[in-house]
VMD Tcl script that draws the C-alpha trace (Angstrom):
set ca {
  {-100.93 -54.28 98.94}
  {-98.61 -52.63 101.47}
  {-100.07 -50.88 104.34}
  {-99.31 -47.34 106.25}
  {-99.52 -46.86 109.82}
  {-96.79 -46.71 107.45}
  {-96.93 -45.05 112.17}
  {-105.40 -45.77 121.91}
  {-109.12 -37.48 131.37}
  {-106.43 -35.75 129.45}
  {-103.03 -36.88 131.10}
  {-99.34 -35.15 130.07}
  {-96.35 -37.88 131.40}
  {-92.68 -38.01 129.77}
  {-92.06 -40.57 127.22}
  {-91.36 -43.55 128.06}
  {-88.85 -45.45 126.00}
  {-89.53 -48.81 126.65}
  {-93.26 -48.17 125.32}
  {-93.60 -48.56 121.14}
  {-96.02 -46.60 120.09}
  {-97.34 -45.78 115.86}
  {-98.18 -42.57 114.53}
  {-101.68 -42.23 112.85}
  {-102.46 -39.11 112.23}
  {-100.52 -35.72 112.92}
  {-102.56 -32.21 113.89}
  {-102.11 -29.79 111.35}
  {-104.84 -26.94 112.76}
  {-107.78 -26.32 114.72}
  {-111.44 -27.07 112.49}
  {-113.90 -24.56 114.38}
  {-115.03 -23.06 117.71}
  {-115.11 -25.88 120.11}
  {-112.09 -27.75 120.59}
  {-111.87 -29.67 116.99}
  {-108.48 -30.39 115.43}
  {-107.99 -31.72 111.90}
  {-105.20 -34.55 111.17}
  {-103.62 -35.51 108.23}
  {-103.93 -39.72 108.18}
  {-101.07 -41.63 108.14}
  {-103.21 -44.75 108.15}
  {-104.63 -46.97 105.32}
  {-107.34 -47.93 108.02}
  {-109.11 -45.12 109.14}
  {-112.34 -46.69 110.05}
  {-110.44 -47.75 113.10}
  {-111.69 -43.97 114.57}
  {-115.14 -45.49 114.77}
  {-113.55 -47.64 117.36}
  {-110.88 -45.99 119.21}
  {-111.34 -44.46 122.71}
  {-108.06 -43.04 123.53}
  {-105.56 -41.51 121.41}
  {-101.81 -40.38 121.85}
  {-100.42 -37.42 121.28}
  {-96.94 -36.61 121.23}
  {-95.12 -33.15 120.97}
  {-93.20 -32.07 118.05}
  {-89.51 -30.83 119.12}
  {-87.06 -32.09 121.71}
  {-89.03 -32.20 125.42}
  {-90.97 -35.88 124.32}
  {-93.96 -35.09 125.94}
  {-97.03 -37.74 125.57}
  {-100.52 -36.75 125.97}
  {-103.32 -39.44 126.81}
  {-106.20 -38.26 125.26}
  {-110.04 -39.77 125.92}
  {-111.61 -39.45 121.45}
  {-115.46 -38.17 121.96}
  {-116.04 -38.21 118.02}
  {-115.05 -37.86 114.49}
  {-115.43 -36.97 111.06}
  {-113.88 -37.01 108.12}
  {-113.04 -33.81 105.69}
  {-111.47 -33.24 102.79}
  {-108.81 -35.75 102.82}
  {-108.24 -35.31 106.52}
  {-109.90 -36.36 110.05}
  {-111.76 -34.27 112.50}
  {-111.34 -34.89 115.95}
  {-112.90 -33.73 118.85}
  {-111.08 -34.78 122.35}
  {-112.35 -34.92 125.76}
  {-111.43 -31.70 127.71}
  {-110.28 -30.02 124.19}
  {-113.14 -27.22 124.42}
  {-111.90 -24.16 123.11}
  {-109.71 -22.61 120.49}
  {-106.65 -21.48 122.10}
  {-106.41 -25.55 124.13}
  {-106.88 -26.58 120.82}
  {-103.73 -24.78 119.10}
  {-101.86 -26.56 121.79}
  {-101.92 -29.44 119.17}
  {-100.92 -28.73 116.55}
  {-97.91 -30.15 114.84}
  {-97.94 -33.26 118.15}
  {-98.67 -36.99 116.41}
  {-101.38 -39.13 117.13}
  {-100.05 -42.30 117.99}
  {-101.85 -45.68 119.41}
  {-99.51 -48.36 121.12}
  {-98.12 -50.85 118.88}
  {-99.90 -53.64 120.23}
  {-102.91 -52.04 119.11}
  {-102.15 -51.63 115.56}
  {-104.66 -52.88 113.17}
  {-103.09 -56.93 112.19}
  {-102.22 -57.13 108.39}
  {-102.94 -59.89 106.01}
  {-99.66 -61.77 105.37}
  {-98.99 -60.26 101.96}
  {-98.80 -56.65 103.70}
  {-96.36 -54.74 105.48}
  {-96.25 -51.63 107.44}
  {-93.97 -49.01 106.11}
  {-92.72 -47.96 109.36}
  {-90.91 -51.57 109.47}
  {-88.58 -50.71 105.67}
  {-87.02 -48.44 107.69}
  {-83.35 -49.75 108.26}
  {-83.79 -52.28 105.59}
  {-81.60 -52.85 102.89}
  {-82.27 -52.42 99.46}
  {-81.48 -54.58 96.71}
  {-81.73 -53.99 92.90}
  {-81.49 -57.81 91.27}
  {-80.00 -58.91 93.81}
  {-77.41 -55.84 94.37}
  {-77.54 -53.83 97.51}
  {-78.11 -50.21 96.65}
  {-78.24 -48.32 100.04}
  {-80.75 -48.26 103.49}
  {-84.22 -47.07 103.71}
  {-83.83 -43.87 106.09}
  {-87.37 -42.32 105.67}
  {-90.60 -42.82 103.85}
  {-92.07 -39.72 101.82}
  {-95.51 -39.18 100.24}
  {-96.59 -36.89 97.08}
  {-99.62 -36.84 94.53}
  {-98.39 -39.80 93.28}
  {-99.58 -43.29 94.43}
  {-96.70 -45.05 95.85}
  {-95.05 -43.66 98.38}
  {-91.06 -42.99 98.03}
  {-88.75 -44.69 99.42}
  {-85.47 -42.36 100.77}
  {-83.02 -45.10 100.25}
  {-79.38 -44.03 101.27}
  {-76.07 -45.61 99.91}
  {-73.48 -44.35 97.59}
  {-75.68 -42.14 96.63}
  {-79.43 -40.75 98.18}
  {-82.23 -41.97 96.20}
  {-85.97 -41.78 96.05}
  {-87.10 -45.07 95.19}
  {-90.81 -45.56 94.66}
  {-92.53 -48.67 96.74}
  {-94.66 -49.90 93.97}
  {-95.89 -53.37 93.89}
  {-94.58 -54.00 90.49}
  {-90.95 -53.13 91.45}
  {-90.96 -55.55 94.89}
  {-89.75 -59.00 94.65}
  {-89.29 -59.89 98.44}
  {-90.16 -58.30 101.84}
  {-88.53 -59.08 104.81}
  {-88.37 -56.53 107.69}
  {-87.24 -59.27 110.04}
  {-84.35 -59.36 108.11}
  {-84.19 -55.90 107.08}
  {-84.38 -56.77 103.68}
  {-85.90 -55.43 100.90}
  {-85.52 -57.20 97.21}
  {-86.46 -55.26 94.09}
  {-86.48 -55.18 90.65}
  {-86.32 -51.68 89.50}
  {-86.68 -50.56 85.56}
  {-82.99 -49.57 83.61}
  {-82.39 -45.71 84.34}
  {-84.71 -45.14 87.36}
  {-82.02 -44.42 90.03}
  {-80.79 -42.39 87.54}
  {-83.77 -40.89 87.34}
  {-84.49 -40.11 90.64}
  {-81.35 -39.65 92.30}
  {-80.83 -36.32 94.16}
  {-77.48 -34.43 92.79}
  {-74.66 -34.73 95.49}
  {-73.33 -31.68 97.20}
  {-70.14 -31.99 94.80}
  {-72.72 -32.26 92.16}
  {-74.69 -29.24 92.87}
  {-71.27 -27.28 93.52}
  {-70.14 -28.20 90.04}
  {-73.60 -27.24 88.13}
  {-73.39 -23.90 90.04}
  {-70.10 -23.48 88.73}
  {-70.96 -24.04 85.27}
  {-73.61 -22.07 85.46}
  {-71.53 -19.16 86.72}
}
mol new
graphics top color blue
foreach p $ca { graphics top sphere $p radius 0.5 }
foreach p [lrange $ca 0 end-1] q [lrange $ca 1 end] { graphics top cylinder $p $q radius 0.2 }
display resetview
């Protein structure tokens, strides 16, 4: 089974680049009066909260700024994480997060048994279709369904779903990723082009 993490005194500093850091979570509002944020999980192990001391935060946008902050406690609610933060007492400080990532440095990520992979690392891989090259993973997108899509970029874009029935071989050192999809599916699921779009408009005019 393939694993998300996909992406541990309140500080601010610039990011660093030569850190590597994994997203966790991601703020989407504040959850009552006193500080509280809820997070949308981007992590297959979130009983690693229990644990945790310190979190990351970085802003959404262009300025790259990282937040250190100290995790007091948690909960869990409807499909998303609670969190309360050290120094995150009020409302208004806590609307200050919302849309930043939580992040823990990848040498803390949770290890994986050896048949798993993060989905962070298929990014940049190539993917084959018995044993044609299709295009590159570029992103990684999740829906009500249970495996996550695949953006998958070559002559065309394609949404390619990461299902365990479809994967032959994994290799992220490589950047390699060996499939066996069913007949029709990337015709299926391919996006239309621009030029394709443009013509259907024009028929439909």
């Amino acid at each position: 089974m393939c694993a998300l993490a996909v992406t541990d005194s309140a500080g601010v500093k610039r990011l660093n680049q030569t850190e590597e850091f994994v997203a966790i979570a991601k703020v989407t509002k504040t959850q009552g009066r006193i500080g509280e944020v809820a997070a949308a999980l981007f992590t297959d192990f979130p009983e690693r909260f229990a644990t945790r001391k310190r979190l990351f935060a970085l802003s959404g946008g262009n300025d790259n700024i990282r937040r250190e902050l100290q995790l007091e406690s948690h909960w869990f609610h409807k499909g998303q994480v609670v969190l309360k933060f050290a120094g995150i007492d009020s409302i208004s400080q806590a609307e200050e997060l919302i849309g930043w990532e939580l992040q823990v440095p990848l040498s803390e990520r949770t290890p994986l048994e050896d048949d798993s992979v993060y989905l962070s690392e298929l990014k940049g891989c190539t993917v084959y279709d018995k044993g044609s090259a299709i295009g590159t993973v570029e992103d990684v997108q999740f829906g009500s369904g249970e495996a996550p899509l695949l953006v998958v970029k070559g002559r065309k874009e394609y949404l390619v779903p990461f299902a365990s029935e479809f994967i032959e071989k994994i290799a992220p050192a490589e950047k390699r990723l060996e499939m066996k999809l069913p007949p029709g599916l990337l015709d299926v699921v391919a996006p239309l082009s621009r030029e394709e779009k443009d013509a259907q408009r024009r028929q439909e005019d």
